[in-house]
C-alpha positions as CSV (number, residue, x, y, z in Angstrom):
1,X,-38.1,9.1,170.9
2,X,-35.4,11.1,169.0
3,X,-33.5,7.6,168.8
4,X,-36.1,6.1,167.4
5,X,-36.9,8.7,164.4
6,X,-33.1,9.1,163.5
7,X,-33.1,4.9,163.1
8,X,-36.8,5.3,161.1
9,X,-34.8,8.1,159.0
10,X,-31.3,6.4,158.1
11,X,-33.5,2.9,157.3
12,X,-35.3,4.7,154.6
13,X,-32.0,6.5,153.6
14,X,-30.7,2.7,153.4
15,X,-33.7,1.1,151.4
16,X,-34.1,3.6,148.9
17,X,-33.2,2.5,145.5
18,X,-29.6,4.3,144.1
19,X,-28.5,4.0,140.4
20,X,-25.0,3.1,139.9
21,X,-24.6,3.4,136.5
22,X,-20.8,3.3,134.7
23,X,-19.6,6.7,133.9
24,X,-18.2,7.5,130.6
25,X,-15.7,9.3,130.4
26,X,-15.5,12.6,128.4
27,X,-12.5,13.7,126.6
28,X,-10.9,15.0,129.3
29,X,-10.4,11.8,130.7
30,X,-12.8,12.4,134.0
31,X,-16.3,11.0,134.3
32,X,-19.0,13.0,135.0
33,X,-20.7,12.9,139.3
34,X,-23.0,10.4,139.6
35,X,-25.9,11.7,142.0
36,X,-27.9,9.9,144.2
37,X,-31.6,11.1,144.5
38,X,-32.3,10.5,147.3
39,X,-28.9,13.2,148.4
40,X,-29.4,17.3,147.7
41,X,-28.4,18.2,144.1
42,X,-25.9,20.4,146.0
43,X,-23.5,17.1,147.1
44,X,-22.8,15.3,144.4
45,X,-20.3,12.4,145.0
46,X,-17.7,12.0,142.8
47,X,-17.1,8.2,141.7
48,X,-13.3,8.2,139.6
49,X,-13.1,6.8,136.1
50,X,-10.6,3.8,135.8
51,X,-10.2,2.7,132.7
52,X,-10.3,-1.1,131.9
53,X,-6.7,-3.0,131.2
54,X,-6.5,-3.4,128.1
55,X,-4.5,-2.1,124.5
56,X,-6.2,0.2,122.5
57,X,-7.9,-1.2,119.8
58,X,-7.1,-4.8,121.0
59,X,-9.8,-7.3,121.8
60,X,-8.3,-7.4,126.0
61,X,-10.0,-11.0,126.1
62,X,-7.1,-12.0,123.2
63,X,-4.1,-11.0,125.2
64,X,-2.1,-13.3,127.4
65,X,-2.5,-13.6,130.8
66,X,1.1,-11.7,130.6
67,X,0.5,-8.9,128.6
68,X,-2.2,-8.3,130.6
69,X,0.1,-7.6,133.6
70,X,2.8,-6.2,131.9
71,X,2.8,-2.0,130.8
72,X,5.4,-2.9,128.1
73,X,3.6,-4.2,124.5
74,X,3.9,-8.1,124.2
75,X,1.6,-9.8,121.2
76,X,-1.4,-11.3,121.1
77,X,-2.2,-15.1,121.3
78,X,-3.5,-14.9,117.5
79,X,0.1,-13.3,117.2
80,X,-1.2,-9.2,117.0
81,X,0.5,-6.6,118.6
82,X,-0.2,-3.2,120.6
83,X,-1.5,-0.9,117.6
84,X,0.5,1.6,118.5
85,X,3.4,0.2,121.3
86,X,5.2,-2.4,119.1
87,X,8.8,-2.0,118.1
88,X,11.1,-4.8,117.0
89,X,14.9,-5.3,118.1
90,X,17.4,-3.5,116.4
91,X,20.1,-5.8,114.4
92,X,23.5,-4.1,115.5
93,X,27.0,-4.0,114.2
94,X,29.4,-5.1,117.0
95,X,32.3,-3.5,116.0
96,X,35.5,-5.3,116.0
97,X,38.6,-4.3,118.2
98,X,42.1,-5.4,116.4
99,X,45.1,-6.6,118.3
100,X,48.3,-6.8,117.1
101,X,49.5,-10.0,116.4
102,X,52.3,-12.1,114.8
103,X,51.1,-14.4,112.1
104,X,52.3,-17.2,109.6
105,X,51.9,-15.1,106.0
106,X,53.5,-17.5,104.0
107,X,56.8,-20.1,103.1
108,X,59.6,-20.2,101.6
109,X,62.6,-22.8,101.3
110,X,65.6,-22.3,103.2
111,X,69.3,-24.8,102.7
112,X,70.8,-26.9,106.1
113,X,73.9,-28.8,105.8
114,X,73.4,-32.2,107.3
115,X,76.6,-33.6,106.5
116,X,79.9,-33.9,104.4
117,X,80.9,-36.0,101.7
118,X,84.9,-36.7,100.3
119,X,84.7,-36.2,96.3
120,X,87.7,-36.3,93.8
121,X,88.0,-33.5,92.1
122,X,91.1,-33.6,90.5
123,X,94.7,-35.0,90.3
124,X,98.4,-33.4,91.1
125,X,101.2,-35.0,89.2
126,X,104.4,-35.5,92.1
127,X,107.6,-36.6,90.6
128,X,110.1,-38.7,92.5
129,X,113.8,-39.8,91.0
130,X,114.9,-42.8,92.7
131,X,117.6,-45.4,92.0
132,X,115.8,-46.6,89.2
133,X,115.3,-43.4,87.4
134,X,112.4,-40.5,87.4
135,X,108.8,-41.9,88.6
136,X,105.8,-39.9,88.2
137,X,102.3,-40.0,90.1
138,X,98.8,-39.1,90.0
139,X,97.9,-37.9,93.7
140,X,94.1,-37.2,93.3
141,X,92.8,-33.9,94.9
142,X,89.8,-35.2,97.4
143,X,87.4,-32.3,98.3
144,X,84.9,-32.4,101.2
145,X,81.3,-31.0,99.5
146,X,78.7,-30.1,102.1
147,X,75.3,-32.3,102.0
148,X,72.2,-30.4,102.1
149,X,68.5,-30.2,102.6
150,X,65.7,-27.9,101.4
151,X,63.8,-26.6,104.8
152,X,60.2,-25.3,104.3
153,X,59.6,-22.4,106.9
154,X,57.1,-20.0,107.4
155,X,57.3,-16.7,106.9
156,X,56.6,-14.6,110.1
157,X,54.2,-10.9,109.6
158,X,52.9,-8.6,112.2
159,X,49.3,-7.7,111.6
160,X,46.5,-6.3,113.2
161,X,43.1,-8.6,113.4
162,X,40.2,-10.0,115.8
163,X,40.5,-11.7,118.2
164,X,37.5,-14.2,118.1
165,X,36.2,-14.3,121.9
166,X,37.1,-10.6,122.7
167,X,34.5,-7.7,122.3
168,X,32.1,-10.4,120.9
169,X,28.4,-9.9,121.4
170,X,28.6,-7.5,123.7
171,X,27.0,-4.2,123.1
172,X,23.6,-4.2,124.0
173,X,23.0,-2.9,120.4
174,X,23.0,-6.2,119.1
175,X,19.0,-8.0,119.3
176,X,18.7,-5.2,121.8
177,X,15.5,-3.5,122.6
178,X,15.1,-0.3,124.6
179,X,12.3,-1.7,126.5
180,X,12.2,-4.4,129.0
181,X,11.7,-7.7,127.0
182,X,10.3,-11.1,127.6
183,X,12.3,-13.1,124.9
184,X,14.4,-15.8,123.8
185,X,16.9,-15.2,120.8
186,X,19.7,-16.9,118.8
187,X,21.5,-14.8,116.4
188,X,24.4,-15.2,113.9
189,X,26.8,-12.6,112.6
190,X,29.1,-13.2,110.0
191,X,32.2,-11.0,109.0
192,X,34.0,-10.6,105.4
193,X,37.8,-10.1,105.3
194,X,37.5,-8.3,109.1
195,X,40.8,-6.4,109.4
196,X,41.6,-6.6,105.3
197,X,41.8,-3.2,104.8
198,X,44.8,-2.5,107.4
199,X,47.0,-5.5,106.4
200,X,47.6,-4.8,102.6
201,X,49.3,-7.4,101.1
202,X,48.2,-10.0,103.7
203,X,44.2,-9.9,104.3
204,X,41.7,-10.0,107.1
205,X,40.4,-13.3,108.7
206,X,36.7,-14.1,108.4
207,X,34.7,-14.7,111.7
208,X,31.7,-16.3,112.2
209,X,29.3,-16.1,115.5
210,X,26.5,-17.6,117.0
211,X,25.2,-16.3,120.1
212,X,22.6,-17.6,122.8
213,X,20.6,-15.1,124.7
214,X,17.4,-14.8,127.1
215,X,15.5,-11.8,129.0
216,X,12.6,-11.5,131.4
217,X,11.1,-9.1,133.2
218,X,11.3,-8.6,136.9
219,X,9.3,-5.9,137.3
220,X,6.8,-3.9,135.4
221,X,9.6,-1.2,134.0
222,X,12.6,-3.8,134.9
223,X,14.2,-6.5,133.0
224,X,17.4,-8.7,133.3
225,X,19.0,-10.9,130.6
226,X,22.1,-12.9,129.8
227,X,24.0,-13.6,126.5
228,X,26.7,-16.3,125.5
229,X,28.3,-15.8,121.9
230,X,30.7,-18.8,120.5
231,X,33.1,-17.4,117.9
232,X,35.2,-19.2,115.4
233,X,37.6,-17.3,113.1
234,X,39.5,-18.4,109.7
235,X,42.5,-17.1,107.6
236,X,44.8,-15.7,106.8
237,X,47.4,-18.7,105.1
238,X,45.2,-21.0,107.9
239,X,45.1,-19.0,111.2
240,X,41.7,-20.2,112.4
241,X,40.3,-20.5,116.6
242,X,37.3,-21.4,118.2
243,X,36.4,-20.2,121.3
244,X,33.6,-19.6,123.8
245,X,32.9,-16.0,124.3
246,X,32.5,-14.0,127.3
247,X,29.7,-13.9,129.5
248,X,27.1,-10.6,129.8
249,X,24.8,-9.8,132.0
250,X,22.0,-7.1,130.9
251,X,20.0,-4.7,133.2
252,X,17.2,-2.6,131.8
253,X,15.2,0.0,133.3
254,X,12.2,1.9,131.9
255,X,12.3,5.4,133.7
256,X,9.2,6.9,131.4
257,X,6.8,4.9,129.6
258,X,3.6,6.3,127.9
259,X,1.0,2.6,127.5
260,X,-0.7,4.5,125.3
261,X,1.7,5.9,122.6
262,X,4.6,3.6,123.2
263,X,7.3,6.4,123.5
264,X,9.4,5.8,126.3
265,X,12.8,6.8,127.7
266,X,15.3,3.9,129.2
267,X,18.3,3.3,130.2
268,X,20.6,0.2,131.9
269,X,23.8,-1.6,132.3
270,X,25.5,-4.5,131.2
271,X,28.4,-6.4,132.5
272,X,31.1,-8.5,130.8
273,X,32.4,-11.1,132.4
274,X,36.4,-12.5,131.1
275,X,34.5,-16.5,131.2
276,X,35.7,-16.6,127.7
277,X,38.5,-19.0,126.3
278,X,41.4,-18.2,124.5
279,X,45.0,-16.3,125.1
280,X,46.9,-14.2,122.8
281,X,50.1,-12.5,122.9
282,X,51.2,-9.4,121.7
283,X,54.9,-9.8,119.2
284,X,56.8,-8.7,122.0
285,X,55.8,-11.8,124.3
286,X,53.1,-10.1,126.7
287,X,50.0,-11.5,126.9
288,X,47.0,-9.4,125.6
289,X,44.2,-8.1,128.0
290,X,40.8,-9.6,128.4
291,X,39.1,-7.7,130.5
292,X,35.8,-7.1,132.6
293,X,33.9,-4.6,130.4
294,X,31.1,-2.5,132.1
295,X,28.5,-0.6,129.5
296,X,25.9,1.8,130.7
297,X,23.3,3.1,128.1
298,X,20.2,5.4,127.5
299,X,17.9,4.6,125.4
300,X,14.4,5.9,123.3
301,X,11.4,4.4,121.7
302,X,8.9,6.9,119.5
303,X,5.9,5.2,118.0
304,X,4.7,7.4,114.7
305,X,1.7,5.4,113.8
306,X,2.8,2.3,111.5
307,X,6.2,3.7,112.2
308,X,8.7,3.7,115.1
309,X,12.1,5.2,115.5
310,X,14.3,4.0,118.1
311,X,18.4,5.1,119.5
312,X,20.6,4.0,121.9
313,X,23.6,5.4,123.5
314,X,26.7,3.1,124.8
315,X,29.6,3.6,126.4
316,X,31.4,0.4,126.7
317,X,34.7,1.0,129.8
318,X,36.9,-1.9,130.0
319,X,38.6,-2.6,133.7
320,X,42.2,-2.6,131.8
321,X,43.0,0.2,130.5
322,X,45.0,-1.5,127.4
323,X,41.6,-2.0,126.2
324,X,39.3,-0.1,124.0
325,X,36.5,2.3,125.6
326,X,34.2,2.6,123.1
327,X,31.4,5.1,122.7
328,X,28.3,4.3,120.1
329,X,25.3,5.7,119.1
330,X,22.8,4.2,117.0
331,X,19.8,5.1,115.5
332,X,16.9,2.3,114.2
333,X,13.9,3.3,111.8
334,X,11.0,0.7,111.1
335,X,7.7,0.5,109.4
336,X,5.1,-2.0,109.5
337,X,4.9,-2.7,106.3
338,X,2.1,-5.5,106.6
339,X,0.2,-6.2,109.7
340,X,-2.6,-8.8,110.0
341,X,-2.6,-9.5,113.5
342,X,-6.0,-11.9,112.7
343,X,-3.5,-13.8,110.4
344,X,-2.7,-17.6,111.7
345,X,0.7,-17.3,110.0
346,X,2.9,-14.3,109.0
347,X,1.3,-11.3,111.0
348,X,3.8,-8.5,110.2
349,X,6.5,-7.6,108.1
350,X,9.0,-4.9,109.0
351,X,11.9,-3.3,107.0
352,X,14.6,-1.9,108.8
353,X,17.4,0.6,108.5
354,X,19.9,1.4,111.2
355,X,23.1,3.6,111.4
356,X,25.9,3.0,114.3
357,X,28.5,5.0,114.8
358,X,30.9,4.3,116.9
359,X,33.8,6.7,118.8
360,X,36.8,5.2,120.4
361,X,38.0,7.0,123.2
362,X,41.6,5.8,123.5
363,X,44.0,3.1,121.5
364,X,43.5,5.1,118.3
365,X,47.2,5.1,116.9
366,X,47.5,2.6,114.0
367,X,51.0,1.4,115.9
368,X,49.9,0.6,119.0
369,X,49.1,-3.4,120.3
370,X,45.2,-2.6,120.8
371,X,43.7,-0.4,117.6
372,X,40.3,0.8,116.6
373,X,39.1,3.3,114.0
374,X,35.8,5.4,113.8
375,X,33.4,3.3,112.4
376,X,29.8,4.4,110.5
377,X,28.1,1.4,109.8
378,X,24.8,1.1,107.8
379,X,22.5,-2.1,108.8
380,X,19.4,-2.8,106.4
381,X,17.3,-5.5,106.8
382,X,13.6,-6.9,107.6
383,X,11.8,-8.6,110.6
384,X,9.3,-11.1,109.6
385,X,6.9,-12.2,112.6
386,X,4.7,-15.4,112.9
387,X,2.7,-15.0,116.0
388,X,5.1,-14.5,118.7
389,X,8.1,-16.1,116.4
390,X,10.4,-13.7,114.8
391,X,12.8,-14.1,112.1
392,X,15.3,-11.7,111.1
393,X,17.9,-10.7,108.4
394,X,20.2,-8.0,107.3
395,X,23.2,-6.6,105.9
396,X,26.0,-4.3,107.9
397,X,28.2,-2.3,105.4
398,X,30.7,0.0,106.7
399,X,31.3,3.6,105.1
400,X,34.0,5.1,106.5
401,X,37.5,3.3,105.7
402,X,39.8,2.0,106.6
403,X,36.7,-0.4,106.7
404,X,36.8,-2.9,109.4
405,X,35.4,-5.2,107.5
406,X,33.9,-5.8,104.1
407,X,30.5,-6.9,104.8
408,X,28.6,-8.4,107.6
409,X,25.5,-10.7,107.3
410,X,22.9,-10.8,110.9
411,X,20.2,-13.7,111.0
412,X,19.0,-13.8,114.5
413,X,15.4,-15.7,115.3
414,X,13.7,-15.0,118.7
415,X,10.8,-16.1,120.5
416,X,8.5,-13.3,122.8
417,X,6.8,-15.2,125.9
């Protein structure tokens, strides 16, 4: 019988109508108990609050299937953005390293003898007296003159420039983000008179580079990337090279990321790999290094509502120690200047200013084979976005001298997927 009136009691437990409605959360971020009736007021059941995935104040049924899946801010199909997790790439200033080199500076004529020729140049009287009295005679004075020829050579100069494929499109400063990115790019950089200032007299060579990169994520805080920069260089009195560049492998990890504001903390490594062309030799015959260059960094994003401030610390160790270790900082301010994310063409615009300063850590006498001087260099520029197509611009001008170059234009475009 007592069987029977516990199954009577838990089927009316079972049938009796429960109301499950959606919590809403209060401003502490936990809903308030939801009570069954049928239950004593004195055990309520808790039911957590989980909010829906989504970007706030973004319409979650206009984001991609990957934003929706990915923590880090990615825009919209109609080409919006996370209103407060969006920060474009910096533009960079890769800093060049000069080697010393032996170069053609100019000509100048020089005489070779080929040959001789026998020329009169005069006469000796030479008397005789013979039976028939006194007899005179010319004897002419022959002369061998030297035949010549009017040699252009160059004239040899030790300098200090670039080398085009070395220390090119490395530092993860250049279209770098500090957060893990899904993106293709394809930037150029070009250089002014690089090395001018410390070759009076002679001049700096102009470089020009063009550089091929893609990232994806991996993970939700985790991305991994690769970049392939082809470098030509020009002058002075015709030096000129073209050469692949070398190979670099980038690894990024978010360690703290807050969805909500955007501010996050990051850090990675990137790898350079000596794929890269080219071979150069120092005046005294050996061959300069081209080594395998490893580059940890930290990085920062802080979002300050249509603004964002971004930094990233490098430290770029090369396997050979003739080579430059180089230590930069740099610091990137944007604002959204215009955001229409509703817009079917141009859905933001956003001026830049960076300054990079960067520290070498060895190779700073002026006389050695491998140079480089402290370098604070100002970039200033604008990103102009058309849906998930960005195209970029600025100018890099150096302030402290002796400048390593005059100026330096960027033009990268990229593409977020």
């Amino acid at each position: 019988m007592r069987r029977l009136l516990a199954l009577a009691l838990f089927g009316s437990l079972a049938a009796s109508p429960v109301r499950a409605e959606n919590p809403v959360a209060p401003a502490g971020g936990t809903a308030p108990p939801t009570i069954v009736p049928d239950l004593a007021p004195s055990s309520p059941v808790y039911v957590p609050y989980l909010p829906p995935l989504s970007v706030p104040g973004v319409d979650p049924s206009t984001l991609s299937p990957r934003a929706t899946t990915s923590p880090f801010a990615q825009p919209t199909e109609a080409g919006g953005q996370a209103s407060r997790t969006f920060n474009e790439n910096f533009d960079g200033d890769p800093a060049p390293i000069f080697y010393k080199q032996t170069i053609v500076s100019g000509f100048t004529t020089v005489p070779r003898v080929v040959g001789f020729s026998q020329q009169v140049t005069g006469f000796t009287q030479q008397v005789t007296v013979g039976p028939n009295g006194t007899v005179v005679t010319n004897v002419p004075i022959i002369t061998n003159v030297p035949i010549t020829v009017q040699d252009r050579v160059p004239v040899q100069q030790t300098v200090k420039l670039p080398l085009a494929g070395r220390y090119s499109g490395v530092s993860v400063v250049e279209w770098g983000n500090p957060l893990p990115r899904d993106q293709v790019y394809f930037g150029y950089n070009f250089y002014s008179n690089a090395g001018g200032a410390l070759n009076p007299g002679v001049g700096g060579s102009d470089l020009q580079r063009q550089t091929a990169g893609f990232e994806t994520t991996i993970a939700e805080n985790t991305s991994i990337g690769i970049r392939v920069p082809f470098a030509q260089q020009y002058g002075p009195f015709g030096l000129g090279s073209q050469q692949v560049g070398d190979l670099t492998v980038l690894f990024k990890y978010a360690a703290f990321y807050n969805r909500e504001t955007g501010n996050a903390v990051t850090g990675g490594l990137a790898v350079t790999a000596p794929t890269g062309g080219g071979t150069a030799f120092f005046p005294d015959g050996t061959e300069a290094p081209h080594s395998t260059l490893l580059q940890p960094w930290l990085g920062f994003v802080r979002i300050m509502g249509r603004g964002y401030v971004q930094g990233i610390s490098n430290l770029i160790v090369p396997t050979d120690s003739r080579d430059v270790t180089l230590w930069g900082n740099s610091i990137g301010l944007g604002y959204w200047l215009y955001r229409s994310p509703s817009d079917s063409l141009l859905t933001s615009i956003v001026p830049v200013a960076e300054i990079h300063v960067r520290t070498p850590l060895n190779h700073r006498d002026f006389n050695g084979d491998v140079f480089l001087q402290d370098q604070v260099n100002v970039t200033t520029g604008a990103h102009f976005r058309f849906n998930r197509f960005v195209i970029s611009g600025a100018v890099v001008v150096p302030l402290v001298g002796p400048k390593p170059f005059d100026v330096e234009g960027v033009g990268y475009a990229s593409y977020w997927f």
